[in-house]
GULUMTOR-154783 format. One record per residue (C-alpha): residue in three letters; chain; x, y, z. Coordinates in steps of 0.25 Angstrom, whole numbers. Example, Ala and Ser with C-alpha at 12.3 -4.5 7.8 and 13.67 -1.06 7.14 Angstrom:
<pt aa="Ala" ch="A" u="49" v="-18" w="31"/>
<pt aa="Ser" ch="A" u="55" v="-4" w="29"/>
***
This chain:
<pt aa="Unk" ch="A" u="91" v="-314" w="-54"/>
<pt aa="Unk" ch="A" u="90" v="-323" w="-65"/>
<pt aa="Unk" ch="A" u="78" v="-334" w="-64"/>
<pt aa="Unk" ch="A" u="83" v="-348" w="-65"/>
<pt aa="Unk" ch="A" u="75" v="-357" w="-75"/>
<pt aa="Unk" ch="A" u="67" v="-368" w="-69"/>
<pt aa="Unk" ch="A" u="68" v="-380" w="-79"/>
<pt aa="Unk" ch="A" u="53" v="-382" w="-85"/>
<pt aa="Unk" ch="A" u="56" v="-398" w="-83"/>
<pt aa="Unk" ch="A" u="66" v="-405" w="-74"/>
<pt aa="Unk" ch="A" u="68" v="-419" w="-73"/>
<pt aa="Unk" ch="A" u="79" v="-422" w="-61"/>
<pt aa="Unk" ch="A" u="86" v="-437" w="-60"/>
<pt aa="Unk" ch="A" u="73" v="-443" w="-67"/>
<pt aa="Unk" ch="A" u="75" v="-458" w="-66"/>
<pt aa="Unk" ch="A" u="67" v="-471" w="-71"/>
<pt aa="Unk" ch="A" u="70" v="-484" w="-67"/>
<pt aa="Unk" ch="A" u="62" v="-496" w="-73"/>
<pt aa="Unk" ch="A" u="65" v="-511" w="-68"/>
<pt aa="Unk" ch="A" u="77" v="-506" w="-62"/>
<pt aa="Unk" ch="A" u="84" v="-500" w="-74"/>
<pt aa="Unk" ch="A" u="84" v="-485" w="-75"/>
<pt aa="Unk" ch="A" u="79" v="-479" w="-88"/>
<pt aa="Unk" ch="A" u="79" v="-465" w="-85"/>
<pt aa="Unk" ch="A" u="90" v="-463" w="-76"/>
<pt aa="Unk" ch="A" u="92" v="-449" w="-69"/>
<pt aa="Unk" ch="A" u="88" v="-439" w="-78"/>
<pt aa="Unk" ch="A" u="88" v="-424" w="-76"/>
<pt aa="Unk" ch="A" u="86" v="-413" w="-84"/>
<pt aa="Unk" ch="A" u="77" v="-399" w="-86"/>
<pt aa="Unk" ch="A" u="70" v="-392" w="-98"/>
<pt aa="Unk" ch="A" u="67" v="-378" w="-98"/>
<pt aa="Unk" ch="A" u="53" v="-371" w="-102"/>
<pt aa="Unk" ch="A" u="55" v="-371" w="-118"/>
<pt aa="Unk" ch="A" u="65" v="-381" w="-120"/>
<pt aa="Unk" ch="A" u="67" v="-392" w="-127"/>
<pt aa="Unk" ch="A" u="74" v="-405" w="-120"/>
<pt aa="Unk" ch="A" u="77" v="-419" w="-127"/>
<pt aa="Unk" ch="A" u="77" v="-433" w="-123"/>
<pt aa="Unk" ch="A" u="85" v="-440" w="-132"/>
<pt aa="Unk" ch="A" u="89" v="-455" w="-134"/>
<pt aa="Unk" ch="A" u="88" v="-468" w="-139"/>
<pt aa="Unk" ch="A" u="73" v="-475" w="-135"/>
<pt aa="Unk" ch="A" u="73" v="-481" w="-123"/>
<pt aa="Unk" ch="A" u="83" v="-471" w="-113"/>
<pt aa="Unk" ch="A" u="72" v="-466" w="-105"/>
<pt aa="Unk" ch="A" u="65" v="-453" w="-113"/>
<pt aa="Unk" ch="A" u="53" v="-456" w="-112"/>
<pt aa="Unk" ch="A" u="54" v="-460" w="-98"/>
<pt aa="Unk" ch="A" u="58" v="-448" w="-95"/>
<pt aa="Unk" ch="A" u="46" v="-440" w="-101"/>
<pt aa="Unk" ch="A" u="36" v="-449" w="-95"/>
<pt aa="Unk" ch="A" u="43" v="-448" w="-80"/>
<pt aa="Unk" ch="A" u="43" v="-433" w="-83"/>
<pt aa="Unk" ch="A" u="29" v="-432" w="-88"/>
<pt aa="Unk" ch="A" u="24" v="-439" w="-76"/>
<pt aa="Unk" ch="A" u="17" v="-453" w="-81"/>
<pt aa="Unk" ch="A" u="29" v="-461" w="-76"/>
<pt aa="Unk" ch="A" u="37" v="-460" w="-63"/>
<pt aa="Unk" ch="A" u="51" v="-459" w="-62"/>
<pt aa="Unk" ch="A" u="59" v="-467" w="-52"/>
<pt aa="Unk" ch="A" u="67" v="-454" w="-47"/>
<pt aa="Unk" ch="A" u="69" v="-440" w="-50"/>
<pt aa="Unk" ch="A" u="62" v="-429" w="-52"/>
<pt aa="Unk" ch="A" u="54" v="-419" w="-62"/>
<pt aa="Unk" ch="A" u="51" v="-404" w="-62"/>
<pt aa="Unk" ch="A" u="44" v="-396" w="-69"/>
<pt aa="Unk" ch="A" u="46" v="-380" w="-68"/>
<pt aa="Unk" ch="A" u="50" v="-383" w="-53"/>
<pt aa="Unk" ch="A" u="41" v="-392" w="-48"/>
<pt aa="Unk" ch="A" u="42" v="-405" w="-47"/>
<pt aa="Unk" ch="A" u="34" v="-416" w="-55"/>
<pt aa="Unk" ch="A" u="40" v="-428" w="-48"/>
<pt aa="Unk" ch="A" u="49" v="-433" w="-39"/>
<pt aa="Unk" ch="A" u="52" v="-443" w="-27"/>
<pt aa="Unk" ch="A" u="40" v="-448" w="-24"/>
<pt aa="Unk" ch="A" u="32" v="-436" w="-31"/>
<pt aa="Unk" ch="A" u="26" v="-434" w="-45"/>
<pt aa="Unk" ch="A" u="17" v="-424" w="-49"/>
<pt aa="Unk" ch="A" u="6" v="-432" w="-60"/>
<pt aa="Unk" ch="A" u="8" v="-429" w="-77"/>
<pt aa="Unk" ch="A" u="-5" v="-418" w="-77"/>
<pt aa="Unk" ch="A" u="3" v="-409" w="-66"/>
<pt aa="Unk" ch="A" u="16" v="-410" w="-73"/>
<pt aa="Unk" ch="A" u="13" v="-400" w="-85"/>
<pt aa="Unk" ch="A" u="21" v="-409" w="-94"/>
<pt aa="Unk" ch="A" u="15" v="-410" w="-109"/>
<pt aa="Unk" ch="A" u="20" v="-426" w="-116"/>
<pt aa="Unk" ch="A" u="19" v="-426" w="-130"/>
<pt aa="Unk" ch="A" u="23" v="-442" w="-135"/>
<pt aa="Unk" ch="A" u="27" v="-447" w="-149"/>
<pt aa="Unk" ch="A" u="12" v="-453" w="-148"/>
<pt aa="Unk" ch="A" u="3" v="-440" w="-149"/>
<pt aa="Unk" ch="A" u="-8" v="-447" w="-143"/>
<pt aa="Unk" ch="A" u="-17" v="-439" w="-146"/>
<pt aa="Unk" ch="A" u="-34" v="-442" w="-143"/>
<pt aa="Unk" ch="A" u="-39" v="-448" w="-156"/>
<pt aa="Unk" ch="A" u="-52" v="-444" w="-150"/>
<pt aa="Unk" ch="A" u="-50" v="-431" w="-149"/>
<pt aa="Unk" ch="A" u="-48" v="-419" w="-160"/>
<pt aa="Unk" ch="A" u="-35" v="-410" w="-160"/>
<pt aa="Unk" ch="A" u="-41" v="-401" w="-152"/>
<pt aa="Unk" ch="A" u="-47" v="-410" w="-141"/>
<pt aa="Unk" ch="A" u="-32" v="-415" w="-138"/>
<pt aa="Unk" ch="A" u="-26" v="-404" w="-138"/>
<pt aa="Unk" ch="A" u="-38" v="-398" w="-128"/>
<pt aa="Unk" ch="A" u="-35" v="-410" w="-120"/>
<pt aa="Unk" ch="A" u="-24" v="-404" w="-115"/>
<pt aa="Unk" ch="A" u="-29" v="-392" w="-111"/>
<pt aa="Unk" ch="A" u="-35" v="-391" w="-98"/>
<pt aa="Unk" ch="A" u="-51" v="-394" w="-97"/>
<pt aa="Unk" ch="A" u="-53" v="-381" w="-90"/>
<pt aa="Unk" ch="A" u="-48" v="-373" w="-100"/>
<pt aa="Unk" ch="A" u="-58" v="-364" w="-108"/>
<pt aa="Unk" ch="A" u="-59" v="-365" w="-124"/>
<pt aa="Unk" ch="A" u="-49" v="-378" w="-126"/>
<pt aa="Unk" ch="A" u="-52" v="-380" w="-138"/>
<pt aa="Unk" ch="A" u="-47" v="-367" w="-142"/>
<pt aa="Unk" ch="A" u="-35" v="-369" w="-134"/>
<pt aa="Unk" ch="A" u="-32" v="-382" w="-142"/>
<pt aa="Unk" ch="A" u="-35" v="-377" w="-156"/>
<pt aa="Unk" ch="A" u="-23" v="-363" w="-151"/>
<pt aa="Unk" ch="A" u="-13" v="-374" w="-148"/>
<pt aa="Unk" ch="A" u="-16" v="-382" w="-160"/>
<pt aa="Unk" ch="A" u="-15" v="-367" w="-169"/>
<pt aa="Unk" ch="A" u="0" v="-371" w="-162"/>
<pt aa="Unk" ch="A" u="3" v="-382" w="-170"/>
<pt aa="Unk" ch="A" u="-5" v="-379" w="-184"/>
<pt aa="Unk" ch="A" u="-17" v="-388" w="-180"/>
<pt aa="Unk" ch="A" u="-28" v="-379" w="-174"/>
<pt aa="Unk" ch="A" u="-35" v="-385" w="-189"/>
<pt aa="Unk" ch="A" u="-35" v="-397" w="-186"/>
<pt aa="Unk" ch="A" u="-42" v="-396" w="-171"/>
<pt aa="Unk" ch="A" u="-54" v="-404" w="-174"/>
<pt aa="Unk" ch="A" u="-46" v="-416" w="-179"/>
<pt aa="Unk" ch="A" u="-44" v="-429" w="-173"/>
<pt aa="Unk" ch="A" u="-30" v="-435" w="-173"/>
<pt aa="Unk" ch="A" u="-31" v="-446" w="-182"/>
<pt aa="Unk" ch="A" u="-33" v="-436" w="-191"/>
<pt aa="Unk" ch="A" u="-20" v="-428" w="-190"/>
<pt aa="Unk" ch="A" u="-5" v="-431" w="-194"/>
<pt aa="Unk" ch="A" u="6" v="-435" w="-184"/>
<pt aa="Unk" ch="A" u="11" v="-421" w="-185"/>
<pt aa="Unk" ch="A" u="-2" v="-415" w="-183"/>
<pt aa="Unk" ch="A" u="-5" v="-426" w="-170"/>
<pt aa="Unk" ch="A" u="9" v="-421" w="-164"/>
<pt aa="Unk" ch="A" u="5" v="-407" w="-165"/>
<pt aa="Unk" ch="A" u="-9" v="-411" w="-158"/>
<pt aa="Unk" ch="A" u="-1" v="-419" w="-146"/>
<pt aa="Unk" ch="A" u="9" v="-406" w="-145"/>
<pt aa="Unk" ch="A" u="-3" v="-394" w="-144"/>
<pt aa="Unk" ch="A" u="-9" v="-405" w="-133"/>
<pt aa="Unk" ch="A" u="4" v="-407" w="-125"/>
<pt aa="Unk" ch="A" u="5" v="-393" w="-125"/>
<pt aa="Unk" ch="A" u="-10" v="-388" w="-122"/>
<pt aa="Unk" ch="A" u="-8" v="-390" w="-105"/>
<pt aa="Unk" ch="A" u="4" v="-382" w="-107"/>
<pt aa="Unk" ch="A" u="14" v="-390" w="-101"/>
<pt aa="Unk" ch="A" u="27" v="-384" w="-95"/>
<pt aa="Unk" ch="A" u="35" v="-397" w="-101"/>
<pt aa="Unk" ch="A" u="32" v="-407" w="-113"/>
<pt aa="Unk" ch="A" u="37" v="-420" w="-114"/>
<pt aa="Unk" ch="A" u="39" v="-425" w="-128"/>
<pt aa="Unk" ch="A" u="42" v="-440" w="-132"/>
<pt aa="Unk" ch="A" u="47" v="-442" w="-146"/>
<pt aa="Unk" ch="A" u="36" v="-434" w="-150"/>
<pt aa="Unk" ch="A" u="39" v="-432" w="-165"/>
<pt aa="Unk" ch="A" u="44" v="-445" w="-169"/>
<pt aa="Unk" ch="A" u="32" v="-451" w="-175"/>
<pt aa="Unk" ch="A" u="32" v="-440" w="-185"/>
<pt aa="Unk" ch="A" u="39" v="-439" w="-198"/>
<pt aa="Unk" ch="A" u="53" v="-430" w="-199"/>
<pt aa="Unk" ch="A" u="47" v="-417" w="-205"/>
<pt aa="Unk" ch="A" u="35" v="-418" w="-198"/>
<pt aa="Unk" ch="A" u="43" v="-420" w="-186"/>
<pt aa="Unk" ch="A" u="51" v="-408" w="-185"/>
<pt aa="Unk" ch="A" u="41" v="-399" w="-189"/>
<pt aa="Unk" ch="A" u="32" v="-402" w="-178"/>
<pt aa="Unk" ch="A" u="43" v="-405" w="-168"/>
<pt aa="Unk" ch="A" u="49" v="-390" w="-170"/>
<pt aa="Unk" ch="A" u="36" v="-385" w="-169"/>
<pt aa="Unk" ch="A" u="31" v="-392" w="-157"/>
<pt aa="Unk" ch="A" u="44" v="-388" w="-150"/>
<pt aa="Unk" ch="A" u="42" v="-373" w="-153"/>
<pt aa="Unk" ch="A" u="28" v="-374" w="-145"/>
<pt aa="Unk" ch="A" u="35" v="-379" w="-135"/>
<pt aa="Unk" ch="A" u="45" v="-370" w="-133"/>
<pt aa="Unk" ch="A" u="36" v="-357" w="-137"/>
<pt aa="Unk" ch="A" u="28" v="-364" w="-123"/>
<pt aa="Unk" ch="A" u="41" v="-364" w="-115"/>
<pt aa="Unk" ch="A" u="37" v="-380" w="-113"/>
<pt aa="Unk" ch="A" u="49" v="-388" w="-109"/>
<pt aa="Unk" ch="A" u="52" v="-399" w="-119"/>
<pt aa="Unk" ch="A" u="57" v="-414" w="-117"/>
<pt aa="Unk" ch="A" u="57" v="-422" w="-127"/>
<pt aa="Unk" ch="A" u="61" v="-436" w="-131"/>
<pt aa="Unk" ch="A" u="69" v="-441" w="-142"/>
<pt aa="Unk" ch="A" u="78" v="-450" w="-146"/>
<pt aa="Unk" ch="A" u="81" v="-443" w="-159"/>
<pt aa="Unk" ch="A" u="94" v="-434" w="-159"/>
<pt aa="Unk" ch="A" u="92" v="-425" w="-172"/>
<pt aa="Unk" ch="A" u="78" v="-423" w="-166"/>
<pt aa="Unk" ch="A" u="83" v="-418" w="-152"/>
<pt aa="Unk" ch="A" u="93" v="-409" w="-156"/>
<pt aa="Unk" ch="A" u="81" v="-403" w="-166"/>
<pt aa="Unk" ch="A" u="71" v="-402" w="-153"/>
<pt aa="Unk" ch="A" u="81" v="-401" w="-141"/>
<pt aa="Unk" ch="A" u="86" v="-389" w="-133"/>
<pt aa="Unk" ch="A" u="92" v="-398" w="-124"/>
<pt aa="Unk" ch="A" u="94" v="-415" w="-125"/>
<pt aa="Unk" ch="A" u="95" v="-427" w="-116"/>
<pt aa="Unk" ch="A" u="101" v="-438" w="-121"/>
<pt aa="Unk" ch="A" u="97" v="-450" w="-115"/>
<pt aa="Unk" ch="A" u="103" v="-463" w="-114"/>
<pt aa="Unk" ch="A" u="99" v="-476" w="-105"/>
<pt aa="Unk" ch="A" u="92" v="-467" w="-97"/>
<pt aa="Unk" ch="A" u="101" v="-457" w="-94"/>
<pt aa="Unk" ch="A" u="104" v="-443" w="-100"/>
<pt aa="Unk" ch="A" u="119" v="-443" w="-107"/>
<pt aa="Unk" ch="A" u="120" v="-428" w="-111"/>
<pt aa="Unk" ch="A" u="110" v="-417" w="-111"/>
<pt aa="Unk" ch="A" u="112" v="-403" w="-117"/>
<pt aa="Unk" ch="A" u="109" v="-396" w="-130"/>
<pt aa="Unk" ch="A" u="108" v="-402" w="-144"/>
<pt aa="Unk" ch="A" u="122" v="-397" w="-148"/>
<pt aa="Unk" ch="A" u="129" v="-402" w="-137"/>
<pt aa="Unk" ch="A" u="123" v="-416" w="-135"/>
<pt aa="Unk" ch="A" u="128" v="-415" w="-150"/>
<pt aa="Unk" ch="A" u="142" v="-409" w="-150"/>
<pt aa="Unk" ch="A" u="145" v="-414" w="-138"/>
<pt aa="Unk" ch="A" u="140" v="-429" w="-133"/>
<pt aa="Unk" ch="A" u="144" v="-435" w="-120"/>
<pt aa="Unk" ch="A" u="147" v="-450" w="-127"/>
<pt aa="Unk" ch="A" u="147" v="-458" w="-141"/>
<pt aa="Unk" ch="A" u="134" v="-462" w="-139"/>
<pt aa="Unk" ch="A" u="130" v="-447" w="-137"/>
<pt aa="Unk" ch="A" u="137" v="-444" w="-151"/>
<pt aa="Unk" ch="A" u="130" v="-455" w="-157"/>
<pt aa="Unk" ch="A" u="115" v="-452" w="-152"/>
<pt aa="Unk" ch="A" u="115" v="-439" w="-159"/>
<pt aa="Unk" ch="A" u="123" v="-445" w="-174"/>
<pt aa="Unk" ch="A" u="131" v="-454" w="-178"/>
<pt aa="Unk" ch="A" u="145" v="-456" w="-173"/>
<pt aa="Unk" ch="A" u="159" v="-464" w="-177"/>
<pt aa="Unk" ch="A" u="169" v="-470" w="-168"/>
<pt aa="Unk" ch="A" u="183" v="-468" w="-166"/>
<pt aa="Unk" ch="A" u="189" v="-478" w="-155"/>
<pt aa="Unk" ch="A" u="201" v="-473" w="-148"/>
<pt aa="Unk" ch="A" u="211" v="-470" w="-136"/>
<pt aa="Unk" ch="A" u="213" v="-459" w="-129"/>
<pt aa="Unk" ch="A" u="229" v="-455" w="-129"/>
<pt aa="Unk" ch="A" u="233" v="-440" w="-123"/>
<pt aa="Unk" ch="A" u="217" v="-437" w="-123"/>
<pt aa="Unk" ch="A" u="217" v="-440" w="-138"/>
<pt aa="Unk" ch="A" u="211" v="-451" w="-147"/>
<pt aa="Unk" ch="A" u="217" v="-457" w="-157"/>
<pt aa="Unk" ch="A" u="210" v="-459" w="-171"/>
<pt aa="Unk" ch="A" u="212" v="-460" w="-186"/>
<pt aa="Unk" ch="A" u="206" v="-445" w="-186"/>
<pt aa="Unk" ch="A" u="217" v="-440" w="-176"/>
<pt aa="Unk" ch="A" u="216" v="-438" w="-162"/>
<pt aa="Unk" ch="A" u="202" v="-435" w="-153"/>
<pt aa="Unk" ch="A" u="205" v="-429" w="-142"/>
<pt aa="Unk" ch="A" u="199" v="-437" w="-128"/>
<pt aa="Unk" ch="A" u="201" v="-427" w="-116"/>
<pt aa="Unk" ch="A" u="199" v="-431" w="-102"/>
<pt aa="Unk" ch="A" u="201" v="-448" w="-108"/>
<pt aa="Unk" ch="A" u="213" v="-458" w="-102"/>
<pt aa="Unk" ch="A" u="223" v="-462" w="-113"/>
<pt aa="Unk" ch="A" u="218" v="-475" w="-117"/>
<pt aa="Unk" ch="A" u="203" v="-472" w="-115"/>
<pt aa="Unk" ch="A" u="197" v="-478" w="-127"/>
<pt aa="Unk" ch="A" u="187" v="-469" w="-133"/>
<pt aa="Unk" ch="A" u="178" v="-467" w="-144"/>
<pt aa="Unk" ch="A" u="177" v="-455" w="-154"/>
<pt aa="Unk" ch="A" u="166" v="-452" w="-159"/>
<pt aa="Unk" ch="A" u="164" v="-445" w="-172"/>
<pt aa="Unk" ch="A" u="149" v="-440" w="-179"/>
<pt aa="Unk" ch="A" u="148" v="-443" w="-195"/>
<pt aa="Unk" ch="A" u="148" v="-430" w="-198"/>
<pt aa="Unk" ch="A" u="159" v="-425" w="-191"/>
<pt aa="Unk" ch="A" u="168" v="-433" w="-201"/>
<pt aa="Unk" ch="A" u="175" v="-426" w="-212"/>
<pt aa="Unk" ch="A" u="177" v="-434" w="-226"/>
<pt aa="Unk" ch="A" u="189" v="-429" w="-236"/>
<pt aa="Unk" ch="A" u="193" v="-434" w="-248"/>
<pt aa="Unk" ch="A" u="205" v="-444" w="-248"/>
<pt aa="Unk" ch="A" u="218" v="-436" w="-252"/>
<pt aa="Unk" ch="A" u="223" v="-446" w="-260"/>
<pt aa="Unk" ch="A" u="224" v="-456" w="-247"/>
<pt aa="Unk" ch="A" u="229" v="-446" w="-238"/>
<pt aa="Unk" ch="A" u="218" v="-441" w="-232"/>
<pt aa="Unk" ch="A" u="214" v="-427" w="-227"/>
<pt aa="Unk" ch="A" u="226" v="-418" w="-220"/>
<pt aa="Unk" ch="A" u="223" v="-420" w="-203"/>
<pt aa="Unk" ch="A" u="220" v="-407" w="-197"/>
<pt aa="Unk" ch="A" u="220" v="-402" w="-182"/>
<pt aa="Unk" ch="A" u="205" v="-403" w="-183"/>
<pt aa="Unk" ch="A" u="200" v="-414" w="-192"/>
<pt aa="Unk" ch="A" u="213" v="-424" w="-188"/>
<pt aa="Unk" ch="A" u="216" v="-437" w="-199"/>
<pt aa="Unk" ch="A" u="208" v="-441" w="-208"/>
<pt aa="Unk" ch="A" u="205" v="-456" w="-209"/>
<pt aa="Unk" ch="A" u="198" v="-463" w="-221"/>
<pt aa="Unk" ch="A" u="187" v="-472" w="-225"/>
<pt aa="Unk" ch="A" u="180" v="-477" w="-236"/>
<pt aa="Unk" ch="A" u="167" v="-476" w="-237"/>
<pt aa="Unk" ch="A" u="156" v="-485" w="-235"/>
<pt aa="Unk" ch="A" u="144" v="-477" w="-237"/>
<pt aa="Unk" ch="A" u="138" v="-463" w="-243"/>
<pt aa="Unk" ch="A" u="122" v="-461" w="-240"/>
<pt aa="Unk" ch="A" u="117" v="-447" w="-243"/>
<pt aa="Unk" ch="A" u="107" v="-445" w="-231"/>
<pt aa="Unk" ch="A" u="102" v="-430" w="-236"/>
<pt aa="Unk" ch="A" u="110" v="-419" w="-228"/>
<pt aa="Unk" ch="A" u="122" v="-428" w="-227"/>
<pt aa="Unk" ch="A" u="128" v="-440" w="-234"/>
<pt aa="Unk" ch="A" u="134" v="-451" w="-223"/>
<pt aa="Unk" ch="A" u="147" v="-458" w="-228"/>
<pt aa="Unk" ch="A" u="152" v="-470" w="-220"/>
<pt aa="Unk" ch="A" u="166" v="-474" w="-221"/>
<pt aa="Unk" ch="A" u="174" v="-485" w="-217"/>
<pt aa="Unk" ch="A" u="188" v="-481" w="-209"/>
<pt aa="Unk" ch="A" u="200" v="-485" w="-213"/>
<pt aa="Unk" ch="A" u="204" v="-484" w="-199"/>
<pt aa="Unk" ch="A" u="197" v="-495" w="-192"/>
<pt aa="Unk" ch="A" u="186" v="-501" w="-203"/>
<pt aa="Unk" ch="A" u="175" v="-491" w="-196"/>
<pt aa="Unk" ch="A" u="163" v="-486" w="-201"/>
<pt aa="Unk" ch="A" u="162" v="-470" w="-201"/>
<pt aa="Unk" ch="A" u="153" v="-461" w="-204"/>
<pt aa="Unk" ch="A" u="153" v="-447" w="-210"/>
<pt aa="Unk" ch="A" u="142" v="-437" w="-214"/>
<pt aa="Unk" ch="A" u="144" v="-425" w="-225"/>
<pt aa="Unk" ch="A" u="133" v="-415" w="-228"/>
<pt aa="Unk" ch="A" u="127" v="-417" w="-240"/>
<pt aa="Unk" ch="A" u="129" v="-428" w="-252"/>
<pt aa="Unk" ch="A" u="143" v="-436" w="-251"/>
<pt aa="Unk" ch="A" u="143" v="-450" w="-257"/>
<pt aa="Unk" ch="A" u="156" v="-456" w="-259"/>
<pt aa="Unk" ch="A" u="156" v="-472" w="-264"/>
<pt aa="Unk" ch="A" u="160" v="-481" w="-255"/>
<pt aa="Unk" ch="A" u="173" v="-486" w="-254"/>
<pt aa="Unk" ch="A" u="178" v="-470" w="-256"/>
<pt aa="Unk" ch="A" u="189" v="-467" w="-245"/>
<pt aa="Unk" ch="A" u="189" v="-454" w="-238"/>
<pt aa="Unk" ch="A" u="195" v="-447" w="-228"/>
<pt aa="Unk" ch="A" u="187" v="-444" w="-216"/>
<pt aa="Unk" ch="A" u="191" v="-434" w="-203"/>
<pt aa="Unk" ch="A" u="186" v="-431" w="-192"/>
<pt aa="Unk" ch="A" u="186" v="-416" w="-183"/>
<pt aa="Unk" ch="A" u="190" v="-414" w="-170"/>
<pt aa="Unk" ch="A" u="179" v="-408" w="-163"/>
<pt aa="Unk" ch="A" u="168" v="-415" w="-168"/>
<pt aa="Unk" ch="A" u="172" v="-429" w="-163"/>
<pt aa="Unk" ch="A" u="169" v="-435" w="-150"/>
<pt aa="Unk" ch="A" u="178" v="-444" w="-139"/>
<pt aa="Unk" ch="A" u="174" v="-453" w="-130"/>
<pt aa="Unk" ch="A" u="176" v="-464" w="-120"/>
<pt aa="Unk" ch="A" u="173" v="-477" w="-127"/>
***
């Protein structure tokens, strides 16, 4: 018979309300042992709410946590932070200036432990820091600091690790060093992982899973590729990148536009819709002498534009045109240098399966 895997963390219809207004508003979800799941969206949506409810050190109006089974809180019950085995790690390390390296990381160990010390400097071996054990932490560098506030998260072995925005004060190369490597201790310690951004190219370098977030409420949840490929709304699709608009109509579950039809399953003729279309899904040929670039099955008509603007941004240049369609801004991103001048009519199209339709 095959086991059934018990989620590390559960959270089940977990709801805020401050003064009457909801800003965490029935949210559920699980981690497993191992895995990595993302909070992600814009400041203020209720992520960090949720960490702190589930951490313990704020109550939630309704619903319910578990951990491995049991239950940390519910109706009229909730077990205390130090009986949750929940580590927090926070953008603000706040680490013990009074204390060297190796006393806060020993603060996390329990007092009844034999040879702490010793226990500190192996899990700061971990991290590349046993050297520096006698330090204080004025005296490291922020990438040194977060490593110290990891080691100590993780010294009372928690089954879960709550992490808010916990690499943003660093810079970008230091940043995804020491993010990869925090993640693979985690994972190598089966910790379940639920971290808060509001980054989307960070989330989809960290995440196995993500929750994006919106007034409260989660919109879509599921892996990277699919919150990616496959988005619930515009605003989804614009989260994650850049998007242009097409307005239109639906006739025969099809929408009219100056790149051909979209189709629009399941959509009334007459519903207005929007199709939505990412930069870099945009195809750019040259002008055959006014003509434009022969329509085919996949990439449809070509419409044209002049452009407005060419910045080379290092692994892609971004050229904006204005369409001759409607006086609209688009934008289109190529690999590598591509500069035209501006004024300089092209011919731009658009394929099928790579564009999005929905209700206005």
């Amino acid at each position: 018979m095959t086991k059934t895997l018990i989620p590390r963390l559960e959270v089940k219809s977990l709801t805020k309300v401050y003064n009457n207004t909801k800003v965490v508003d029935d949210i559920s979800l699980s981690v497993f042992p191992g895995q990595i799941t993302c909070l992600l969206g814009p400041s203020g949506c209720g992520k960090s709410t949720i960490l702190r409810m589930i951490a313990g050190v704020e109550n939630q109006s309704s619903g319910e946590v578990w951990v491995d089974g049991q239950m940390m809180c519910g109706s009229g019950f909730s077990e205390p932070p130090e009986k949750r085995h929940i580590g927090l790690i926070f953008q603000d390390f706040a680490l013990f200036p009074h204390m060297t390296v190796w006393q806060n990381v020993g603060f996390g160990i329990a007092k009844t432990s034999e040879n702490i010390r010793e226990k500190a400097y192996d899990l700061l071996s971990k991290v590349s820091l046993s050297s520096k054990c006698d330090n204080y932490p004025h005296e490291l560098s922020g990438g040194e600091q977060q490593r110290v506030a990891l080691v100590r998260a993780l010294a009372p072995k928690p089954r879960i690790m709550l992490m808010d925005e916990p690499f943003s004060g660093l810079d970008k190369r230091l940043r995804d060093d020491i993010r990869d490597e925090t993640l693979e201790i985690l994972r190598s310690e089966e910790t379940a992982v639920l971290l808060v951004t509001h980054e989307p190219e960070e989330a989809m370098k960290m995440a196995d899973e993500i929750a994006l977030m919106r007034c409260g409420e989660i919109v879509q949840m599921g892996a990277p590729y699919n919150l990616y490929n496959a988005p619930v709304d515009r605003a989804s699709v614009a989260f994650f990148s850049d998007a242009n608009i097409i307005k239109s109509k639906v006739n025969g579950a099809l929408a009219n536009s100056p790149f051909g039809q979209f189709l629009a399953p399941g959509l009334a003729d007459g519903t207005r819709v929007e199709i939505v279309i990412r930069p870099q899904h945009v195809r750019i040929d040259f002008d055959r002498d006014g003509k434009g670039p022969l329509p085919t099955v996949s990439m449809g008509i070509a419409a044209r534009g002049c452009v407005v603007r060419a910045r080379f941004l290092g692994n892609e240049s971004l050229v904006e045109f204005r369409m001759d369609f409607d006086n609209s801004i688009f934008k289109v991103t190529v690999p590598s240098v591509f500069l035209p001048k501006v004024g300089q009519p092209l011919w731009l199209t658009v394929p099928r399966d790579r564009c999005f339709v929905f209700p206005e």
